[in-house]
N, C-alpha and C positions, 0 to 999 in steps of 0.2 A: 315368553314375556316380551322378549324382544322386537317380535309381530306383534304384538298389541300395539306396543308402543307404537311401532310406524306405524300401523290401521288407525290408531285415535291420532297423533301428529298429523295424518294425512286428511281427516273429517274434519279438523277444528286447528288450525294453524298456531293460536295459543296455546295449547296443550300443554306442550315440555314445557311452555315457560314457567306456566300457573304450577303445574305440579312440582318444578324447580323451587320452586317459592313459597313449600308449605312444606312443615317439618318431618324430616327423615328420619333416620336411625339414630340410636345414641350418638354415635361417632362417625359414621361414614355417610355420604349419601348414594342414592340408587340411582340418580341421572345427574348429571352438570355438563357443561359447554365444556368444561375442562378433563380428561380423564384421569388426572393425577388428582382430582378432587376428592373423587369415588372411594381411593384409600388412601386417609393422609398417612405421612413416613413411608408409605410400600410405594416406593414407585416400580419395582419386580411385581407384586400384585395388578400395577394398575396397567401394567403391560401386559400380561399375562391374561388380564381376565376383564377386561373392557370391552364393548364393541360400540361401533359410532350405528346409531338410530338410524339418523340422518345427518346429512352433513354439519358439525357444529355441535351435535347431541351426542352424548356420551352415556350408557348405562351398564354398572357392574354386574356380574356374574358367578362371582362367589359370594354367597349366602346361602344360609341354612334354610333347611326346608321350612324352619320356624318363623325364620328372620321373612320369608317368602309369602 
């Protein structure tokens, strides 16, 4: 998922933003500029299980195969 992400960021430079900006999970989201965003209160999650996209873009890693 994470290679998608940079393959479509790298085609169309709006990307992360537009998808930043259209609704996520009940409670968490799956990209933000910020990685503490991803899990709010976990900031042990948000370390644990974040990886930067691209510089500036943040997308989590634990989710269920459902939530997926």
């Amino acid at each position: 998922m994470t290679t998608l992400f940079k393959l479509l960021s790298q085609e169309d430079n709006s990307f992360l933003e537009r998808f930043a900006s259209r609704k996520h999970g009940r409670k968490r989201r799956y990209l933000a500029k910020d990685k503490y965003d991803l899990y709010p209160g976990r900031r042990d999650l948000a370390e644990e299980n974040s990886v930067e996209v691209v510089p500036g873009w943040w997308i989590g890693t634990n989710y269920s195969r459902k939530n997926i």
